[in-house]
C-alpha positions as CSV (number, residue, x, y, z in Angstrom):
1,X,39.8,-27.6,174.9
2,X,41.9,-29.5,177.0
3,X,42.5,-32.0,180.0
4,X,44.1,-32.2,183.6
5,X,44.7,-35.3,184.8
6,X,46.0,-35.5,188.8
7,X,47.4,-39.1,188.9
8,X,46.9,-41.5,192.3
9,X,50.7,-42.3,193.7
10,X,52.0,-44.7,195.8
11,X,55.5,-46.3,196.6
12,X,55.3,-49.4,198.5
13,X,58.5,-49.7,199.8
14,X,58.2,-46.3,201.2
15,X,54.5,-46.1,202.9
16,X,54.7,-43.1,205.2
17,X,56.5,-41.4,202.3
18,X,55.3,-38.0,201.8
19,X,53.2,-38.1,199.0
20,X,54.1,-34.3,197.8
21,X,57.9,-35.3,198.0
22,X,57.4,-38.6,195.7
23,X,55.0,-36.1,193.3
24,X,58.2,-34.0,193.0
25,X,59.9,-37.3,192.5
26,X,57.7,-37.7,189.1
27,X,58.2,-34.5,187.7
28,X,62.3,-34.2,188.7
29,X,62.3,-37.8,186.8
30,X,60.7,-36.5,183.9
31,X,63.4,-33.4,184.0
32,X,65.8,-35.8,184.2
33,X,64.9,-37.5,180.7
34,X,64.5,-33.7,179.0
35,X,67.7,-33.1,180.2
36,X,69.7,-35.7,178.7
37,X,72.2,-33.8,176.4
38,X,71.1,-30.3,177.4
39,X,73.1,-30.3,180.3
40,X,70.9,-28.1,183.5
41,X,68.1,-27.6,181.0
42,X,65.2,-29.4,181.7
43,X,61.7,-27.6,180.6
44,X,60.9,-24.3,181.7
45,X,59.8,-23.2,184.9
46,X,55.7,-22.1,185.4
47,X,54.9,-18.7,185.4
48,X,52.5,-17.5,188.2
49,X,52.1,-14.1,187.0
50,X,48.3,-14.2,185.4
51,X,47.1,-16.3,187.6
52,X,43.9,-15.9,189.5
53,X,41.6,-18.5,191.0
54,X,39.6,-16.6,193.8
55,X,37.6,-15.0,191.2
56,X,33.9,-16.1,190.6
57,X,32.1,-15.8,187.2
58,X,29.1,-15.1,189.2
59,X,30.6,-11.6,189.6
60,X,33.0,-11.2,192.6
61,X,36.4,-12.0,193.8
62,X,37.0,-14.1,196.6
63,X,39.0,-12.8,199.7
64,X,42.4,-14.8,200.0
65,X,41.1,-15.2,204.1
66,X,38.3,-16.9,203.5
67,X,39.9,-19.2,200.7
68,X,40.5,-23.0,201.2
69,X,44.7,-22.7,201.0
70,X,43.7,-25.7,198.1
71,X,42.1,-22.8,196.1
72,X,45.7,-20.8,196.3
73,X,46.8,-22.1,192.8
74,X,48.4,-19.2,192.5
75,X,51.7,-19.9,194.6
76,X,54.4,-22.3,194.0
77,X,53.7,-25.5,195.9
78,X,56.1,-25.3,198.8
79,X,58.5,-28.0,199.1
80,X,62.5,-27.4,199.8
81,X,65.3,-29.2,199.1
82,X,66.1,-29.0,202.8
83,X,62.9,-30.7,203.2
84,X,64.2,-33.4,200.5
85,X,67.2,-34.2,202.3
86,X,65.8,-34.8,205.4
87,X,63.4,-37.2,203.9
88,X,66.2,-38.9,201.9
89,X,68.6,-38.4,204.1
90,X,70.8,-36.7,201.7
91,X,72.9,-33.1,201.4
92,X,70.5,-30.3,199.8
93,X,72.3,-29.5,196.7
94,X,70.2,-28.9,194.3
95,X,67.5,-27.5,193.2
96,X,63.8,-29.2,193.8
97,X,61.3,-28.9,190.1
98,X,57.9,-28.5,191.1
99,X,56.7,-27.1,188.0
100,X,57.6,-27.7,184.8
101,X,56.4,-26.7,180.9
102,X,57.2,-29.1,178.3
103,X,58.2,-29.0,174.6
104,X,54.4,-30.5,173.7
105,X,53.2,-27.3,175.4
106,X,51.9,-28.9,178.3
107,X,52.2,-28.0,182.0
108,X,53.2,-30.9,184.5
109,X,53.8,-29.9,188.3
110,X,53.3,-30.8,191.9
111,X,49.5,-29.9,192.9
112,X,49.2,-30.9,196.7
113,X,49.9,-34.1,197.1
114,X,49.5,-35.7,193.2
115,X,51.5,-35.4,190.1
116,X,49.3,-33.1,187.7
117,X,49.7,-33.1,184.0
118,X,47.8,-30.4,181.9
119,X,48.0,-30.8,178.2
120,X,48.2,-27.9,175.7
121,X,45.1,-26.6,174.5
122,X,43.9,-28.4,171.5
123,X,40.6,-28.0,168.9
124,X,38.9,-30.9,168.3
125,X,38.0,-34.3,170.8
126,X,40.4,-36.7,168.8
127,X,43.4,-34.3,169.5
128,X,42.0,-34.0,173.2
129,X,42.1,-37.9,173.6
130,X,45.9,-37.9,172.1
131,X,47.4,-35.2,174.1
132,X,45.7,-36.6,177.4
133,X,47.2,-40.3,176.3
134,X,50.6,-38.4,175.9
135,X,50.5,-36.7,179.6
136,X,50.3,-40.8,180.4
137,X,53.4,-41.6,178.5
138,X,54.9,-38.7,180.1
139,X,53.9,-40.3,183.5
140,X,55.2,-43.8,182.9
141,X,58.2,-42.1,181.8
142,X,59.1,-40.6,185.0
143,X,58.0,-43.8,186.9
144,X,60.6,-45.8,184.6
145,X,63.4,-43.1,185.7
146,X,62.3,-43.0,189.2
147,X,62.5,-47.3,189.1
148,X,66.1,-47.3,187.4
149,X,67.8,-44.5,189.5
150,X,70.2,-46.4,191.9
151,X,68.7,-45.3,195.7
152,X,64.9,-44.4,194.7
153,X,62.1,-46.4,195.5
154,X,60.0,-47.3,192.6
155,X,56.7,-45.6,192.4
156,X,53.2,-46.1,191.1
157,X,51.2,-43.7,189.4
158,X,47.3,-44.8,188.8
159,X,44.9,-42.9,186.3
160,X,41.9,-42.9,189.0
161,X,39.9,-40.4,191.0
162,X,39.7,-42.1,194.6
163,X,41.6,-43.7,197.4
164,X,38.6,-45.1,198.3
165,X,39.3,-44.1,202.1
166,X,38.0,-40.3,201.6
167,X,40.0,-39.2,199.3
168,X,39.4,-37.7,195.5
169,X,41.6,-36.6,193.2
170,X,40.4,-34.6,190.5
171,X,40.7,-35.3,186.1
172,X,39.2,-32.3,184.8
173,X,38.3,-30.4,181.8
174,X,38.6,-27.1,180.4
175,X,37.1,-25.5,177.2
176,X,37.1,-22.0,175.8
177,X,33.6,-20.4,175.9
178,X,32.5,-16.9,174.2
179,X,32.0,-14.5,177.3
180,X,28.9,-13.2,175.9
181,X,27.0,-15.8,176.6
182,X,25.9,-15.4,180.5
183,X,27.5,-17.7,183.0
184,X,23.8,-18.5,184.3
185,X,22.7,-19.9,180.8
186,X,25.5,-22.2,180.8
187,X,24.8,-23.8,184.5
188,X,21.2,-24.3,183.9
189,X,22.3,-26.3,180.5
190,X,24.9,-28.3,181.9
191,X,24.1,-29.2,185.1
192,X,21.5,-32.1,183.4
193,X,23.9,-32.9,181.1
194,X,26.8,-33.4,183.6
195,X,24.6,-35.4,185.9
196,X,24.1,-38.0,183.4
197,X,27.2,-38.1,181.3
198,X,28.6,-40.3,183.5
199,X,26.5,-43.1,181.7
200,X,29.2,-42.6,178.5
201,X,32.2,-42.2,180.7
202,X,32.2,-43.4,184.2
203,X,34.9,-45.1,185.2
204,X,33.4,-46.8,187.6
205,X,34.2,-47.9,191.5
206,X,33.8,-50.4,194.1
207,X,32.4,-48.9,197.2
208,X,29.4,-46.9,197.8
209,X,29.8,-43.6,199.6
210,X,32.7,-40.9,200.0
211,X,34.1,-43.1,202.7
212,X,33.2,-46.3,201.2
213,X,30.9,-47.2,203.6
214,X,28.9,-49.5,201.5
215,X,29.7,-52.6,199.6
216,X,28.6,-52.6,195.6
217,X,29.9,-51.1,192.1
218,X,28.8,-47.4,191.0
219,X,29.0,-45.9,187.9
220,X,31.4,-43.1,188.5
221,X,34.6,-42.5,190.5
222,X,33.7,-39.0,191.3
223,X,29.8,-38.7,192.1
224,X,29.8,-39.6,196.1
225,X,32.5,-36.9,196.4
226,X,30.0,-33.8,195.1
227,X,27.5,-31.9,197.3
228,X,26.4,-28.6,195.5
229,X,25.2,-27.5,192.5
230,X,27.6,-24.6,191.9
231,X,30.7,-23.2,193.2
232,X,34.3,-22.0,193.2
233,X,35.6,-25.3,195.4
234,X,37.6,-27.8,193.5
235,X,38.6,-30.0,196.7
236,X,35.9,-29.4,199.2
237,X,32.2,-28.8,199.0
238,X,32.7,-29.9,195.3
239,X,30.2,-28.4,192.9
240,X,28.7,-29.8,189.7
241,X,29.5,-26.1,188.1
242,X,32.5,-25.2,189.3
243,X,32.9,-20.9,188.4
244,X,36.4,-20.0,188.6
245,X,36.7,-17.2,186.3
246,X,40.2,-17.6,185.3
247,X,40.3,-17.3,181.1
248,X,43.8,-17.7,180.5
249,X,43.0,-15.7,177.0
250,X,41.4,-12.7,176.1
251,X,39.3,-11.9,179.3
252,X,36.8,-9.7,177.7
253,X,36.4,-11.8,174.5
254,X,36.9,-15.5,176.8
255,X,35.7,-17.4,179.2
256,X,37.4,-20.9,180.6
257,X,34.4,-23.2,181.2
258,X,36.9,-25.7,184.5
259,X,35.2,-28.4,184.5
260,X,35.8,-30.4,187.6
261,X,33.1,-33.2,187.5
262,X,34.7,-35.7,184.8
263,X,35.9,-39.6,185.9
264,X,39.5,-40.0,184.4
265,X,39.4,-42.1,181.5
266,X,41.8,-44.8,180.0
267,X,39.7,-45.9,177.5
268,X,39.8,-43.5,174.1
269,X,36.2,-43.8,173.2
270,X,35.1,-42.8,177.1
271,X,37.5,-39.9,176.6
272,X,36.6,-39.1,173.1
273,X,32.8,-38.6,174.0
274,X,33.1,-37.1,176.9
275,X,35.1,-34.1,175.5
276,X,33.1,-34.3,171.8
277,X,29.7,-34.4,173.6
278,X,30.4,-31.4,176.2
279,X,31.8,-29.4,172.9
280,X,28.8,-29.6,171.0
281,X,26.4,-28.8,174.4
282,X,28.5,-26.0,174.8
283,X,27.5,-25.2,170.8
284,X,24.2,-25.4,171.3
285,X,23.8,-23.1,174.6
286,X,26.2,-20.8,172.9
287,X,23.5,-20.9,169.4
288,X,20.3,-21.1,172.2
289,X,19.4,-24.2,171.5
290,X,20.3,-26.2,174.4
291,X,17.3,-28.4,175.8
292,X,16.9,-27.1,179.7
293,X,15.7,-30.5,181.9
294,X,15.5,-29.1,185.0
295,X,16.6,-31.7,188.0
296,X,14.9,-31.8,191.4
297,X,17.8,-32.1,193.1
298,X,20.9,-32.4,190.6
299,X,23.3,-33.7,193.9
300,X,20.9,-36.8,194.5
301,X,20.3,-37.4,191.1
302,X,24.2,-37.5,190.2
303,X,24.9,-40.0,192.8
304,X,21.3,-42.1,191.7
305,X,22.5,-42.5,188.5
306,X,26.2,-43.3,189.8
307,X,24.9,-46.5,191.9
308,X,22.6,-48.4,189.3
309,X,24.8,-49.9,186.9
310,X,22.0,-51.4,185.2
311,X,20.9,-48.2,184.0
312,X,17.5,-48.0,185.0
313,X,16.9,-45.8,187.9
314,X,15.4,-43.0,188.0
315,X,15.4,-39.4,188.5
316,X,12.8,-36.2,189.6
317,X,13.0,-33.6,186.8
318,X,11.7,-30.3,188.4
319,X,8.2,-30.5,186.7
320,X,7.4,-33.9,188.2
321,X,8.9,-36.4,185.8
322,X,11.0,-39.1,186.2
323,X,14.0,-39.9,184.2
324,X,16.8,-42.4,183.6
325,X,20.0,-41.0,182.6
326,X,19.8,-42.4,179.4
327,X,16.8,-40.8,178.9
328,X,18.6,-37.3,179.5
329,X,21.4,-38.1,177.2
330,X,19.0,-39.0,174.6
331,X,17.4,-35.2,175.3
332,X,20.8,-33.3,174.2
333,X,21.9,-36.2,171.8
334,X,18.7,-35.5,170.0
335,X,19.2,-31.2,170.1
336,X,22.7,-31.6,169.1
337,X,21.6,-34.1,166.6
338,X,19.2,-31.4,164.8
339,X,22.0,-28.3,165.2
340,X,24.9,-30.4,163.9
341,X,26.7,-28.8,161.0
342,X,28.8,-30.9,158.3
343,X,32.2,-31.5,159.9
344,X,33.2,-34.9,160.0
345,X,34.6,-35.2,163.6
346,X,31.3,-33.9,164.9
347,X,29.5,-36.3,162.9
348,X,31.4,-39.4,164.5
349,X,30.6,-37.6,167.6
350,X,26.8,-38.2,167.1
351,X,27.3,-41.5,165.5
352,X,28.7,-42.6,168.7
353,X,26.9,-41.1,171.0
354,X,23.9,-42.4,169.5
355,X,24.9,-45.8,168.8
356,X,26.5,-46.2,172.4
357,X,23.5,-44.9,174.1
358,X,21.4,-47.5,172.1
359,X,24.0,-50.5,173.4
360,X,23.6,-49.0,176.7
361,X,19.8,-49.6,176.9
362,X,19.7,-53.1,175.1
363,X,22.8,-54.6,176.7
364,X,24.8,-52.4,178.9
365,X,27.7,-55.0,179.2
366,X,27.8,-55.5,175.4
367,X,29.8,-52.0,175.8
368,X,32.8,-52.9,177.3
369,X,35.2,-52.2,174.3
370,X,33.8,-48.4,174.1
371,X,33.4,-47.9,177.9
372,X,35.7,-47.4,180.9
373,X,33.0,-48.4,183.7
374,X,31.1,-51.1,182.1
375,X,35.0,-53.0,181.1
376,X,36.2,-52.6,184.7
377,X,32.6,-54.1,185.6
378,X,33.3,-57.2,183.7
379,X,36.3,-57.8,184.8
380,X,35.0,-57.6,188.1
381,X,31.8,-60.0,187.5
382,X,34.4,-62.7,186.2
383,X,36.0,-63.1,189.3
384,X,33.0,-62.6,191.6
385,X,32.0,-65.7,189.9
386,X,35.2,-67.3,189.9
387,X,35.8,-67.0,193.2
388,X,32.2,-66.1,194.7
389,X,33.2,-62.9,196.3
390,X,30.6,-60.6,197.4
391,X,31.1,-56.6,196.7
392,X,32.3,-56.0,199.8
393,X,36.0,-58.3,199.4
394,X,39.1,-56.6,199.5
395,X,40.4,-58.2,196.8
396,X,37.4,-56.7,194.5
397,X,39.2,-53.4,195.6
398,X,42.6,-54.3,194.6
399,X,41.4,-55.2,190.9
400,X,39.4,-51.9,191.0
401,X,43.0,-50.0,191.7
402,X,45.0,-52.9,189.4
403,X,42.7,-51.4,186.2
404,X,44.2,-47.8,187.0
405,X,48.0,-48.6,187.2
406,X,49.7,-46.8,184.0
407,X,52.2,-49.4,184.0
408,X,51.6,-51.8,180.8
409,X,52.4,-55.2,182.3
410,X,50.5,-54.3,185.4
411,X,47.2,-52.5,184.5
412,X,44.4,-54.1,183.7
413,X,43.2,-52.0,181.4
414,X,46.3,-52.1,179.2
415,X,46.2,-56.0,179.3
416,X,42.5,-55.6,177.8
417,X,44.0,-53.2,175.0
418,X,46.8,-55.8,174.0
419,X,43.8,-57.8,173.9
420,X,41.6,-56.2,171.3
421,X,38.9,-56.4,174.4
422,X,38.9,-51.8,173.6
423,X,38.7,-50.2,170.8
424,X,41.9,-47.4,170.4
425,X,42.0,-43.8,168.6
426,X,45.3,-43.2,168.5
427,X,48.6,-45.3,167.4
428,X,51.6,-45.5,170.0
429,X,53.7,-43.7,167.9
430,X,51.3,-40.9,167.6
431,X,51.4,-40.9,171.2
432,X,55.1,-40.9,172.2
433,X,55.1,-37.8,169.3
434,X,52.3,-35.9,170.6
435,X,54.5,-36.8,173.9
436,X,57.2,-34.5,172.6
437,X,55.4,-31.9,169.9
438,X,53.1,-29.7,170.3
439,X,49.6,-29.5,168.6
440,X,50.0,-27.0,165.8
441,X,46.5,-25.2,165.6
442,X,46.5,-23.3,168.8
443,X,48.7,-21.4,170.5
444,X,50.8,-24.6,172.5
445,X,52.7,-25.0,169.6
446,X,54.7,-21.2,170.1
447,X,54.7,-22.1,173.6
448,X,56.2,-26.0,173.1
449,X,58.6,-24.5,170.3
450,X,59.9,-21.7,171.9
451,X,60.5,-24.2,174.9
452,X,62.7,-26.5,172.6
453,X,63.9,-24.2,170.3
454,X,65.4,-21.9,172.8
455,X,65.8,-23.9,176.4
456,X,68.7,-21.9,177.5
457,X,66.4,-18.1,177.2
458,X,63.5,-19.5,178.0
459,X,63.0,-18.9,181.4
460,X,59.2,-19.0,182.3
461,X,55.9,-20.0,180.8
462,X,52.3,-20.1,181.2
463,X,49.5,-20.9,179.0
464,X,49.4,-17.2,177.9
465,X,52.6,-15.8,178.1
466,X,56.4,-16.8,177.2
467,X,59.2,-15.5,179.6
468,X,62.7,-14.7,178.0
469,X,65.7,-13.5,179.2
470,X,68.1,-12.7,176.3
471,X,72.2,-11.4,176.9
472,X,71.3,-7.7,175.0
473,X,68.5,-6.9,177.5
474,X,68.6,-5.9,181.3
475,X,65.1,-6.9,182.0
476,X,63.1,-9.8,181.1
477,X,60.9,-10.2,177.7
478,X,57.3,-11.3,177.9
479,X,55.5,-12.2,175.2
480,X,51.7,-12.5,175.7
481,X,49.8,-15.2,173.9
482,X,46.7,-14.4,175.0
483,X,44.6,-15.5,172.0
484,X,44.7,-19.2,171.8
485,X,44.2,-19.3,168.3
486,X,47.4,-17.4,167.6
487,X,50.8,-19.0,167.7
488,X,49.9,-21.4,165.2
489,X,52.2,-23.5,163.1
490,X,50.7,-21.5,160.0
491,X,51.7,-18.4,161.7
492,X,54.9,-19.2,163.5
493,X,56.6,-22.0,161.9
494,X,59.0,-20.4,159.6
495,X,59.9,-17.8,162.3
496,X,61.1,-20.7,164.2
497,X,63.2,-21.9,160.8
498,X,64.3,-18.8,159.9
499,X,65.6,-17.7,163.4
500,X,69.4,-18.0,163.8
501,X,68.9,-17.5,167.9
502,X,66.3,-16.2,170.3
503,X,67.5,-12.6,170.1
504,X,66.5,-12.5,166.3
505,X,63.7,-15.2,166.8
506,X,62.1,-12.2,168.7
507,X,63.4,-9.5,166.8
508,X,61.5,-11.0,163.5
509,X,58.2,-11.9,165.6
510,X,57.9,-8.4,167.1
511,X,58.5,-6.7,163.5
512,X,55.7,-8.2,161.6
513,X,52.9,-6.3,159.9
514,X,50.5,-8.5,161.8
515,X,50.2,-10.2,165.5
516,X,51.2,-13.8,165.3
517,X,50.7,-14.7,168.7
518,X,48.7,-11.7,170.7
519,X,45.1,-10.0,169.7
């Protein structure tokens, strides 16, 4: 599993700025800071080679004319250092990072008009949690550069969803899925489940309605901005099942479940849960036990359950009934309850999820330490009563961004952590490590070792291939990683210690009696 997390950015002495210019701004910053002491080395670049968004688990590819030219993940984004210049007003010297893949295995890059960070692929919910927090620290990182470079203006990254004047931005989710089990099963499942796991991990808004056109408090960042069930649009006509059939492993053995319909999270436990729960829905349709309670009409019901933060409206199942969303939690809590094996993780998992979704019905605010939408919430309420300020003040909408804002003394959500108002997963220093290392059960930790091992011959990247280009050869080397359980620090470690350069380094990986990276 794994996250993507497309960060909100502003700079406010720069308002007509070109938002894809300051996102290249983040991730030239963070090049900056890996380059320190490696002279032009600074990550390696993306490789576009395997991509392939256009096609549709439901069977067919579709035609580049007919694609929204957002769906064309599949090119470099498209900004020149000509282009630079004229905004800045400078010579076009050098040469403008768009895309970059870091020594933790992660990918962070220009998509449209946001700074994206991707972590590597990871195995269990806790790991999920610490990776995402690192692609954070990566992102205050760059802002600090960006602040402390003599003729940039500072900017702000925010860990939201919305501008609240039409625009979302996604944080989405990605977890390996066995392809045998039929891309129809695993829609009916989720779509239930999706629509109310936003009671767990909302992250909640002011503002009713994709263009804000009411004034209140919702649940979820994300639900006004969905309107179908299924789909391959990530940034228009947003579906709840989104089917890009792009594996980035073993196609006939793989598929990558890309799931788009996830609030970004700042608190762990929100984060936690919502990764640990999906995993162990995804168990049970992949074992056939997954409970199947069919919704009326899943877009309505989403955006129901988004805009009572009190938990108790309800929702048409298909046979008549009527639901809360806790109610439909508590139908795969209980099915995952009854299928859950012995590992401990997955039995915090279900402690959690159980004991949050009894808070949740007795005293929804009693949450706020485990909960992103219910702390923001609070917050709010104090200084609605404060001040007396109905949902519709601007000022509401100011502390609704102010929670979001990655820097420390600034975000409101970091002030509650100093606090003890949240409860935290992960340590700092785990964090500014996992910032810089790799996970080392899947294959991120080849792809983040052969990255810092060997910047100067590593000269492209993806998440399942490694591009080198070594003094001996005419062409370049690729080696595939296609199995994300290969690469592993139990498989590759002492490669990487016994190595005295890259030329060897391969010559010893490519020579062993069994694959250590490909299937």
């Amino acid at each position: 599993m794994g996250t993507e997390t497309e960060y909100g950015i502003i700079a406010p002495g720069l308002p007509s700025a070109n938002p894809t210019l300051l996102s290249s701004q983040v991730v030239n910053a963070y090049a900056a800071t890996l380059r320190e002491g490696l002279g032009n080395l600074a990550g390696t670049r993306w490789d576009y080679t395997d991509e392939a968004p256009l096609a549709d688990a439901r069977g067919w590819r579709l035609d580049r004319s007919a694609a929204h030219p957002t769906q064309l993940t599949d090119e470099a984004p498209v900004l020149t250092a000509e282009q630079i210049a004229l905004e800045r007003d400078e010579p076009a010297d050098s040469a403008v990072l768009m895309n970059l893949v870091l020594n933790n295995g992660a990918r962070l890059y220009v998509d449209h008009a946001h700074p994206e960070y991707s972590s590597p692929e990871v195995t269990n919910p806790h790991d999920a949690v610490l990776w995402d927090r690192a692609g954070d620290h990566v992102a205050l990182t760059a802002m600090r550069r960006i602040a402390s470079t003599p003729g940039f203006s500072p900017v702000h990254l925010y860990k939201n969803n919305t501008d609240n004047k039409s625009v979302s931005y996604g944080s989405h989710e990605n977890y390996l899925v066995p392809r045998k089990v039929p891309f129809g099963q695993l829609a009916a499942s989720l779509i239930p489940f999706f629509v109310s796991r936003q009671v767990l991990c909302g992250s909640g808004r002011v503002g009713i309605g994709a263009l804000n056109q009411a004034p209140g408090y919702q649940i979820s960042q994300r639900a006004d901005f969905f309107e179908n069930e299924i789909g391959l649009e990530t940034t228009v006509r947003r579906p709840i099942i989104n089917t890009r059939d792009e594996p980035h492993a073993v196609a006939e053995k793989y598929r990558r479940l890309h799931v788009i319909i996830g609030d970004a999270n700042l608190n762990e436990v929100s984060n936690y849960l919502k990764v640990g729960t999906t995993a162990l829905v995804l168990s049970l349709i992949e074992h056939g036990l997954a409970p199947l309670p069919e919704l009326a009409d899943p877009v309505r019901a989403l955006q129901v359950i988004s805009h009572d933060p009190t938990l108790t409206a309800t929702v048409e199942l298909a046979d008549g009934r009527w639901i809360t969303g806790l109610d439909l939690q508590e139908v795969y809590f209980s099915a995952a309850a009854k299928a859950a094996d012995a590992d401990p993780q997955t039995a915090d998992v279900l402690r959690r999820w159980e004991g949050l979704l009894g808070v949740l019905r007795t005293d929804p605010m009693a949450a706020a330490g485990q909960v992103d939408w219910v702390a923001k919430l609070k917050v709010l309420q104090a200084y609605r009563d404060r001040d007396s300020l109905e949902w519709g003040d601007a000022r509401l909408g100011l502390i609704d961004l102010q929670y979001a804002d990655l820097r420390p003394d600034k975000g409101i959500y970091h002030r509650l952590a100093r606090r003890g108002d949240v409860e935290l997963l992960v340590g700092q220093a785990e964090v500014e490590r996992a910032a810089v290392e790799p996970p080392r059960d899947t294959r991120a930790y080849f792809r983040g070792k052969c990255i810092s091992t060997f910047p100067a011959q590593v000269v492209g990247a993806s998440w399942d291939s490694i591009i080198f280009e070594l003094p001996s050869q005419e062409r370049l080397q690729r080696v595939q990683t296609r199995e994300p359980l290969r690469g592993t620090a139990a498989l590759t470690e002492q490669l990487f210690e016994q190595a005295a350069d890259a030329e060897d380094f391969l010559a010893r990986l490519l020579s062993g009696p069994e694959p250590r990276v490909a299937p």
